[in-house]
C-alpha positions in Angstrom: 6.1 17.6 20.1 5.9 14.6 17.2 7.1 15.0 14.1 4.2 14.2 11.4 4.2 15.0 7.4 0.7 15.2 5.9 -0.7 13.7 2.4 -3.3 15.1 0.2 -4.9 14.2 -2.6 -8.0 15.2 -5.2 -9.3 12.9 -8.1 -9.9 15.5 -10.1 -7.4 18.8 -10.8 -10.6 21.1 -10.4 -10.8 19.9 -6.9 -8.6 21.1 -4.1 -6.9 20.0 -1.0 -8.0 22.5 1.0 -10.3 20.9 3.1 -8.1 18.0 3.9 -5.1 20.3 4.6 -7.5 22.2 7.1 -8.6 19.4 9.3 -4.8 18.2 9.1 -3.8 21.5 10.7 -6.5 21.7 12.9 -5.8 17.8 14.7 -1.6 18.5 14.4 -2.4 21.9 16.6 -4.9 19.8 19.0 -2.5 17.0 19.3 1.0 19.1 19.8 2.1 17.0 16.6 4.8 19.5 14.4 4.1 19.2 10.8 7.8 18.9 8.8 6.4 18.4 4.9 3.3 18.6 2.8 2.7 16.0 0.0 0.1 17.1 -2.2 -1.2 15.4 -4.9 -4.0 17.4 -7.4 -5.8 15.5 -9.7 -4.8 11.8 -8.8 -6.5 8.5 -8.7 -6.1 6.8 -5.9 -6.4 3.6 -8.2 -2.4 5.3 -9.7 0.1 4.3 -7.7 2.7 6.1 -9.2 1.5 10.2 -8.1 4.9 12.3 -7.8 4.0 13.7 -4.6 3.1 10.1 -3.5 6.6 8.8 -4.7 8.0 11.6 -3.1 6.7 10.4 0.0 7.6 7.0 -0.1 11.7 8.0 -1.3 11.0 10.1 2.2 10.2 6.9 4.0 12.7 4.7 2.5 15.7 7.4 3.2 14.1 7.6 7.0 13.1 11.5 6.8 9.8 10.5 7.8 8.1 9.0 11.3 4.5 9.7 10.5 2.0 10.1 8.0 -1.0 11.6 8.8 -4.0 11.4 5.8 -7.6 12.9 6.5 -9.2 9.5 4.9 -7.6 6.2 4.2 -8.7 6.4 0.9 -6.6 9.3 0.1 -3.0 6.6 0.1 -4.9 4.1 -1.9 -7.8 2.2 -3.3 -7.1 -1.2 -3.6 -6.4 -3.5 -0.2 -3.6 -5.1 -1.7 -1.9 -1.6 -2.4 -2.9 -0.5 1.7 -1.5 -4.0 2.9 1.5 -3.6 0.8 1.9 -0.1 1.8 1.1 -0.8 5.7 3.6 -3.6 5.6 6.6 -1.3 4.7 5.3 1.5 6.9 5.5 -1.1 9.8 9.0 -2.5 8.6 9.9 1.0 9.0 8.5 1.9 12.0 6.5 4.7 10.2 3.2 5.5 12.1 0.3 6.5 10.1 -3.0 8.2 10.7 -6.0 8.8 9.0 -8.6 10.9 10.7 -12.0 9.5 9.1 -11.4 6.0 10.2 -9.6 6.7 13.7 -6.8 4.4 12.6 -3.8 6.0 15.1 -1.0 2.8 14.8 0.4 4.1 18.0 -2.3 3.0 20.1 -3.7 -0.6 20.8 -7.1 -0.1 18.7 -4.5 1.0 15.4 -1.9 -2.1 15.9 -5.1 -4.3 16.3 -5.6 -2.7 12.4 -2.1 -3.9 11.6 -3.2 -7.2 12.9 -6.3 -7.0 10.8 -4.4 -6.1 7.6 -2.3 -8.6 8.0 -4.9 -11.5 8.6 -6.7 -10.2 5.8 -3.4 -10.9 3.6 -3.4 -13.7 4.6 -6.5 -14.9 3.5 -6.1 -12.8 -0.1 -3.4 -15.0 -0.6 -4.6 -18.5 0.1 -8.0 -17.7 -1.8 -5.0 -17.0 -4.8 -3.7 -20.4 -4.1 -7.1 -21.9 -3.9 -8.2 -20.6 -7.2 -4.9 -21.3 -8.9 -5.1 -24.8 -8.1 -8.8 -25.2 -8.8 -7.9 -24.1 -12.3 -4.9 -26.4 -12.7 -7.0 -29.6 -11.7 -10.0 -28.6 -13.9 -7.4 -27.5 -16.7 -5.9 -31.0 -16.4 -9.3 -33.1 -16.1 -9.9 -30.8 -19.5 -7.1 -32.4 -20.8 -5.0 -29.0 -21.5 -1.1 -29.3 -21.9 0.1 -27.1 -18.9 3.2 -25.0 -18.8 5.8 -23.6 -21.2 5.5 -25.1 -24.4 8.6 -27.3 -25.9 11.1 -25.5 -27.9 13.7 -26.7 -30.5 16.1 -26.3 -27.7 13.8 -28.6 -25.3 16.1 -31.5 -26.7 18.8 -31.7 -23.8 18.1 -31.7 -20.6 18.1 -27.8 -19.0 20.8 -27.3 -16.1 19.5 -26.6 -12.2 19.7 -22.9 -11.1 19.9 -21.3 -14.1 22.7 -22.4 -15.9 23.9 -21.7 -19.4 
């Protein structure tokens, strides 16, 4: 039998878990997986990182009660992908598993590390699309003729020391 804890969460208070917590039961039972703690989260954007039941959760992870999460819908951890590659990166430098129903994404088999894969190639390219803007910026702001960084001081007059120095 594994050891799994589930996550909720609703948008709105009005709503309810219930459904989610359903089909959660029902694939734990089908599986043999054993399900150790609940974190619910009512009334939630997934756009908020910072839901109590959510932070709850990832204290659980960091103090290593926790070897899998199972969500019915990715959506449910998060919105944005550089939350779920953020998240995903410290699930794997954990060893956490995680699985969310809707998308069959199960990281212990070869199809959900090929999404870890993904994930990470799609990091990747976030980040060098950053650096590309960021210097595209810098050359136009320059051929503008635009002063660029941290504008003198009255204490600009000596030179500053290396490695933060007083």
């Amino acid at each position: 039998m594994r050891d799994v804890v589930i996550y909720c969460r609703t948008s709105m208070s009005d709503q309810n878990t219930d459904t989610q917590r359903l089909a959660l039961k029902e694939h734990c039972q089908r599986t043999n997986y054993q399900i150790t703690d609940e974190y619910i989260d009512n009334g939630w954007s997934g756009k908020n990182e910072h839901r109590p039941q959510f932070e709850r959760l990832l204290a659980d992870i960091r103090a290593n009660r926790v070897s899998c999460v199972l969500v019915t819908r990715l959506d449910r951890v998060g919105r944005s992908l550089q939350h779920l590659i953020g998240l995903f990166a410290e699930f794997k430098n954990r060893g956490i598993d995680f699985i969310s129903l809707s998308e069959n994404i199960n990281t212990n088999t070869p199809e959900g590390k090929m999404f870890w894969q993904l994930l990470g190639v799609f990091a990747e390219y976030e980040r060098e699309l950053i650096v590309s803007r960021t210097k595209a910026g810098l050359v136009r702001a320059r051929a503008e003729g635009k002063q660029l960084g941290r504008p003198k001081g009255r204490k600009d007059s000596k030179p500053r020391k290396k490695k933060g120095g007083f």
